[in-house]
C-alpha positions in Angstrom: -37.6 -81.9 143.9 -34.3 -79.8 143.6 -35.0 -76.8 141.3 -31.8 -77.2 139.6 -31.1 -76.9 135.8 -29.6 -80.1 133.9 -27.5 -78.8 131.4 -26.0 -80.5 128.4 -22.6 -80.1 126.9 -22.5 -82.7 124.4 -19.8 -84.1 121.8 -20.6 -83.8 118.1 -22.3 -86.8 116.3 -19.6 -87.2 114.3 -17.2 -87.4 116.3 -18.9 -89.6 119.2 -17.5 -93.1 119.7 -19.4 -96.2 118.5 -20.3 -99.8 120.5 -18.1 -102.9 119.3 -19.6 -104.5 116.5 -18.9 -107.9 118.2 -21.1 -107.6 121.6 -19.7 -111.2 122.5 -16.9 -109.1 123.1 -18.4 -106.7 126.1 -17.0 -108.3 129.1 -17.8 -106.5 131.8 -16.8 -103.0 132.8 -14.0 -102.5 129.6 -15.9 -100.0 127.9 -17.7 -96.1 128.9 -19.4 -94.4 126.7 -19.1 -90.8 125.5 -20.6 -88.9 128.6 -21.5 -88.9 131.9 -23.5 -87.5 134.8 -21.9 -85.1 137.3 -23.2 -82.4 139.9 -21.4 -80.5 143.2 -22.1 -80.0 146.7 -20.4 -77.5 149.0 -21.2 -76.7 152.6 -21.1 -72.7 151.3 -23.7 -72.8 149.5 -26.4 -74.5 151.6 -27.6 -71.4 152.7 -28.5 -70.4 149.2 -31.1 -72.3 146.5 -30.5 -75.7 145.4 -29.6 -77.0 149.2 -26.3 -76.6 148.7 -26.1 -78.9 145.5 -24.9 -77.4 141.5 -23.7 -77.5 138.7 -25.3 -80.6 137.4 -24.9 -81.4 133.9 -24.3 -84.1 131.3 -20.8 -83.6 129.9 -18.2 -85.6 127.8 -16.8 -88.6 130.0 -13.5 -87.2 131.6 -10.8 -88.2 134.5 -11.9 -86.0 137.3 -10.0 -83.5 138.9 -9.5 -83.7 142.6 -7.2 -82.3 145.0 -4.5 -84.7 146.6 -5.8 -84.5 150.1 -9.6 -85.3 149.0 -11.2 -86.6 151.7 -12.2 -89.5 149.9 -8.4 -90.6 149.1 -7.8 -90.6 152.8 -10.6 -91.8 154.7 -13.0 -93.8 152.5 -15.7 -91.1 152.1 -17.3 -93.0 148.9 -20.3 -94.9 148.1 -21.4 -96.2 144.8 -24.8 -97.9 142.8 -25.0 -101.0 140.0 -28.1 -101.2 137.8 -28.8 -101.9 134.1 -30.8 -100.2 131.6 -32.2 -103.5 129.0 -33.1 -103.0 125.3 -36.1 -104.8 124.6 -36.3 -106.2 120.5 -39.1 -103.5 120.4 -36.1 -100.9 120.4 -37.4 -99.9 123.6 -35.4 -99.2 126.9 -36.1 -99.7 130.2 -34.3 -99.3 133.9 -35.2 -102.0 136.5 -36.1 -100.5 140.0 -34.0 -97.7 139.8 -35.5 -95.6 142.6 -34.9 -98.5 145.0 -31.1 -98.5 143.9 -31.4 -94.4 144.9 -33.6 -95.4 148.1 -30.6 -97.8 148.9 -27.6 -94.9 147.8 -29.5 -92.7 150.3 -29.5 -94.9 153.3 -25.8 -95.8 152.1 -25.2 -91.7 152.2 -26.8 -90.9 155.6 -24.6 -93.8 157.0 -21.4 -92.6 156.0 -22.7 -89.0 157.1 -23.1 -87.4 153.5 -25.1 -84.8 152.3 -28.4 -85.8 151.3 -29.7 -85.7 147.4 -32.9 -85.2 145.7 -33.6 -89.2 144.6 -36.2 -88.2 141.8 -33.6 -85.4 140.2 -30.9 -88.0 139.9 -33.1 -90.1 138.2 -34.6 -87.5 135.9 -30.3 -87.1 135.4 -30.0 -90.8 134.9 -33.0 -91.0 132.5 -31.9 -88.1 130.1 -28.4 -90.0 129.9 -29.5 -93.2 128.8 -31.7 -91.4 126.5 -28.4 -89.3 125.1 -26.5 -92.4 125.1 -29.1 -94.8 123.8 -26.7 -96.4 120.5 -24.9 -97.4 123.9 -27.7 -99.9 124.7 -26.5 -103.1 123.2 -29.0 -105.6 121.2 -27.7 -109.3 121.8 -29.0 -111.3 124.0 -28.3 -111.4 127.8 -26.3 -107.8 127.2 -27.3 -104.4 128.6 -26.0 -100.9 129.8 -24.5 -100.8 133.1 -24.9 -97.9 135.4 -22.8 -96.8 138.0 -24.0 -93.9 140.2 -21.1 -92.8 142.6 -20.7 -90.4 145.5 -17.7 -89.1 147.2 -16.2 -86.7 149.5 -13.8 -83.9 147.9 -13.0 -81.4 150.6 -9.3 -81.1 150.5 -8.0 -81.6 154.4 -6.3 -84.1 156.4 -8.1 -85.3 159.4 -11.2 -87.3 160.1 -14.0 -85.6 159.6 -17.2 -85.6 157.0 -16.5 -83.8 154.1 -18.1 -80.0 153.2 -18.0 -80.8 150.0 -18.8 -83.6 147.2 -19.4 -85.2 143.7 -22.1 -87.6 142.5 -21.7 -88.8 139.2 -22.8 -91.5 137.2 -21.3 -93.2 134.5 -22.7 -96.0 131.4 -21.0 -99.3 130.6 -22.4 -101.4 128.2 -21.4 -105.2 129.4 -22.1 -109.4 128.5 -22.6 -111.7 130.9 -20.5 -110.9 134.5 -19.4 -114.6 134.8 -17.1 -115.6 131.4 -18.7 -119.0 131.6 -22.7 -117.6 131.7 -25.4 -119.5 133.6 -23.5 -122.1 134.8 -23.0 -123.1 138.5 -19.9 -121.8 140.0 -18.1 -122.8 142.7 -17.4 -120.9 146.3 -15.3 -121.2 148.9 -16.4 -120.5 152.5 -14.5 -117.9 153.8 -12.9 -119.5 157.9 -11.1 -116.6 159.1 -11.7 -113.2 157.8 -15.2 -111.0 157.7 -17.1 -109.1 155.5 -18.8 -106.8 158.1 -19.8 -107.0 161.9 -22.9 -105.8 163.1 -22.9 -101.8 164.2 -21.0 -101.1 160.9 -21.1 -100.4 157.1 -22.0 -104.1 155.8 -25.9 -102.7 154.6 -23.7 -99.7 153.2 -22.4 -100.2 149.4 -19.2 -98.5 150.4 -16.1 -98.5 148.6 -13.9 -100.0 151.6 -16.7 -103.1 152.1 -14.8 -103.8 148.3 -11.4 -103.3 149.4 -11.2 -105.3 152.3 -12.8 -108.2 150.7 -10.0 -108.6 148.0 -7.8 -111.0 149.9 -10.3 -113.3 150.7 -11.5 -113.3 147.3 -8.1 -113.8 145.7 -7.5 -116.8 148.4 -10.5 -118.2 146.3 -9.1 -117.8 143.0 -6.2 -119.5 144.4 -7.9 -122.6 145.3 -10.2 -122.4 141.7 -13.4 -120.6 143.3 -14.9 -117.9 141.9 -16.2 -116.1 145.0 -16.4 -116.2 149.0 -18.9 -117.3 151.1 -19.0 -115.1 154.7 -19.8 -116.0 157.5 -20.6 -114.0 160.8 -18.3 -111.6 162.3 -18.8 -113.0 166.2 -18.7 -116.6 165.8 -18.0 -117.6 162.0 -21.0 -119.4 162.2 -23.9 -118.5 160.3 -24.2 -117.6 156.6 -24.0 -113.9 155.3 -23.5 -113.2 151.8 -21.3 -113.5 149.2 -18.7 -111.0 147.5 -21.1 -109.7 144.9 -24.5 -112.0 145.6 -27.0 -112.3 148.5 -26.8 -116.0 149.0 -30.0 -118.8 149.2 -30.4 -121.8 149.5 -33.1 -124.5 149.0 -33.5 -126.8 152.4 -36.5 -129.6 153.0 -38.2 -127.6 150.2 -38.2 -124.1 152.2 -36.1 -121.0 150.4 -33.8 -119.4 153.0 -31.2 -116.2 153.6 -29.6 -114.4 155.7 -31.7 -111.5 157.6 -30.9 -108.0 157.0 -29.6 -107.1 160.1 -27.4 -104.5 159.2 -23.8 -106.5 157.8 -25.4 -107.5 154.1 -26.3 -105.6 151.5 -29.9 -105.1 150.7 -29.9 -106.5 147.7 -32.7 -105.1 144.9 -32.4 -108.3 143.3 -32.7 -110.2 146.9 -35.9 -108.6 147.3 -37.1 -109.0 143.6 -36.2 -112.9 143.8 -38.4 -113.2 147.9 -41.6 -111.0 146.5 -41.6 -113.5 143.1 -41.2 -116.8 145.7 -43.7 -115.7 147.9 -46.1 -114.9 145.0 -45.2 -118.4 143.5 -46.2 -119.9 147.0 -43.1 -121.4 148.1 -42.0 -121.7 151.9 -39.6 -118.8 152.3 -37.5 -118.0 155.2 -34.9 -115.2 156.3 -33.5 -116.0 158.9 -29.8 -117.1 160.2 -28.4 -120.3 158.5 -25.3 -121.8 160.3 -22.6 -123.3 157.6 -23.5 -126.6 160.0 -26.9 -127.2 158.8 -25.3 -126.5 155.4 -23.0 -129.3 156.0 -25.5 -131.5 157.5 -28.6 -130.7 154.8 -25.7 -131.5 152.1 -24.8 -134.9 154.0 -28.8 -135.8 154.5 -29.9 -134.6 150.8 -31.9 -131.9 152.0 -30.1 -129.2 150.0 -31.2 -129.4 146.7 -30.1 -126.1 145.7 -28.1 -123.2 146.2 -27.8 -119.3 143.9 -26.6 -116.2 144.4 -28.6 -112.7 143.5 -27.0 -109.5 142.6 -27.5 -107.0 139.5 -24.4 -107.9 138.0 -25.4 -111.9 136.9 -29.0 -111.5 138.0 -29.4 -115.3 139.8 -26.4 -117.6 139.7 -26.7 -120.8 140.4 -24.1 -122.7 142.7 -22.9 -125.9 141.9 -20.0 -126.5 145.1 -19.4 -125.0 148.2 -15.9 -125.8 149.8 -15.3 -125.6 153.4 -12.7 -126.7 155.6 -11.5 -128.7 153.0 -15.2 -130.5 152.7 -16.6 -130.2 149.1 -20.3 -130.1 148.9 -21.8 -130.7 145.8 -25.4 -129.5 145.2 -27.5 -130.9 142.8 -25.0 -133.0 141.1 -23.5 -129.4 140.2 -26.5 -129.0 138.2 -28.7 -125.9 137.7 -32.0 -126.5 140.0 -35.3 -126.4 138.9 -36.4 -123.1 141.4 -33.1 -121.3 140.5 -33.8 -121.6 136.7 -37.5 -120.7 136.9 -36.0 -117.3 139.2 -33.4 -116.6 136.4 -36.1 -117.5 133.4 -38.2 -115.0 134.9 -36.5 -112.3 136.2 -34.7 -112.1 132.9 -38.0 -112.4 130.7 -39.5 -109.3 132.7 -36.3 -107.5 132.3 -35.9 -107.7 128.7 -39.8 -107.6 128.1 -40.4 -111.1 126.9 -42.6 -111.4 130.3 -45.3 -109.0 131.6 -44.2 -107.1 134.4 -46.6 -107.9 137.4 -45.1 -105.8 140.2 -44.2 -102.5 138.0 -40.4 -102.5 138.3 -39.6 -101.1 134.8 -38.9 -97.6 134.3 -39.1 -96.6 130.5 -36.3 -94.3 129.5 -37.2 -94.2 126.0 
């Protein structure tokens, strides 16, 4: 571990913002609390202690400061994290994996050529500002703290090149359910013409410009009354990838199936959480490639029974309707399945601590 002081420059009691009395309110993403994480690298100081990396320190949430030609304005040198901290009704608070989050930030950094950072310091970082900014933690059900670890390139020069210099920071946000209309099945649309990633690039990456170039598709949905996109394969817009914010699964002749990680999805935590739970239930699980045909044809046939989505944000989503050329398929009668429910009940209930947590994923902050 970095041998790196954390300090603290803290805001008065007194004088620190409260949480909205009405946490139906949250949304998600509208409010920050007080402070925030921050700490520096620069190439000059490798050479000395700390690998290069300082002035870490929790500090009053502020707009950064960066230099018009910042590397990461230019070229897209920026990678970012989602996890939640969850209040249990014991008062207690938990993270949910948060080293595999910082495992996948890593692999996310080496691909984008960035300086590497000591995983258990960050979360020692993270840890401490939950802890400052525990009142933040919000107490209804189905709400918790957002956090979003981010890590860009600074250096101020034109030209492409990695940058000498960076800053990783993390901020809090406490949020309500991601989708307005909760637990409900949504519908998708499956995307014809444009791609996600392509194989030999950033698509296992959580990069900034993976967002970006997504946006048209994704407002091409909310045209047509979808809430998100369905990709398919950069080569032959065949087989099924992942969706905007979600890994994708569905439920075929009683066998779960997703996409492979084969370098153009995200490696979902949740993904992973939701496979080691089915295989420990004993169901027939598969990741493999899924072509939108046998989709189309399990819909026709009734062999799809179900269909969800996994991702931090909503936890498991359930999918009612796929669209696709036109074609609507309806799974389940647009009803929430029995296998995506018993993912969602559980997953939740270990979260939030109403369910003991077999596999040690929690990580008490306080």
């Amino acid at each position: 571990m970095i041998e790196m002081e954390l300090k603290k420059e803290l805001i008065e009691e007194k004088k620190r913002k409260k949480l909205i009395d009405d946490e139906s309110k949250l949304g998600f993403g509208i409010y920050f609390t007080d402070h925030m994480f921050s700490m520096k690298y620069s190439e000059a100081k490798a050479k000395e202690k700390d690998k290069g990396w300082y002035d870490a320190r929790i500090h009053p949430y502020a707009p950064l400061v960066l230099d018009p030609a910042a590397i990461v304005f230019h070229y897209g040198q920026e990678i970012f994290e989602g996890l939640k901290a969850y209040r249990w009704k014991s008062g207690e608070i938990y993270l949910f994996r948060p080293m595999k989050n910082l495992e996948r930030m890593q692999a996310s950094a080496e691909r984008l050529v960035m300086q590497p950072f000591d995983k258990d310091f960050v979360l020692d970082a993270m840890k401490e500002l939950v802890k400052i900014e525990k009142d933040w933690v919000p107490r209804s059900p189905m709400t918790s703290l957002y956090i979003r670890p981010t890590y860009i390139g600074t250096k101020p020069i034109l030209g492409v090149q990695p940058s000498t210099e960076y800053l990783f920071y993390i901020i809090l946000s406490p949020v309500g359910a991601y989708y307005s209309t909760g637990f409900n099945p949504v519908k998708i649309l499956v995307e014809e013409n444009y791609v996600r990633a392509a194989p030999g690039g950033v698509g296992f990456t959580k990069a900034g410009g993976n967002y970006a170039s997504s946006l048209l598709a994704a407002k091409k949905a909310h045209d047509s009354g979808c809430t998100q996109v369905l990709w398919l394969d950069a080569a032959q817009h065949k087989y099924v990838e992942e969706v905007g914010t979600m890994n994708q699964f569905f439920v075929i002749n009683d066998k779960i199936l997703t996409a492979p990680l084969t370098g153009s999805i995200l490696p979902g935590v949740t993904r992973d959480s939701i496979l080691v739970m089915a295989k420990d239930y004993g169901y027939k699980v598969e990741e493999r490639q899924v072509s939108i045909d046998e989709v189309i044809t399990a819909s026709e046939n009734g062999t799809l029974t179900e269909a969800f989505g996994t991702g931090t944000a909503a936890v498991v989503t359930p999918v009612g309707e796929l669209i696709y050329k036109g074609k609507h398929m309806v799974i389940n009668g647009g009803k929430v399945g029995k296998i995506t429910q018993r993912f969602y009940d559980d997953l939740v209930a270990i979260q939030y601590g109403t369910k003991k947590d077999p596999y040690d994923w929690l990580v008490k902050v306080c």
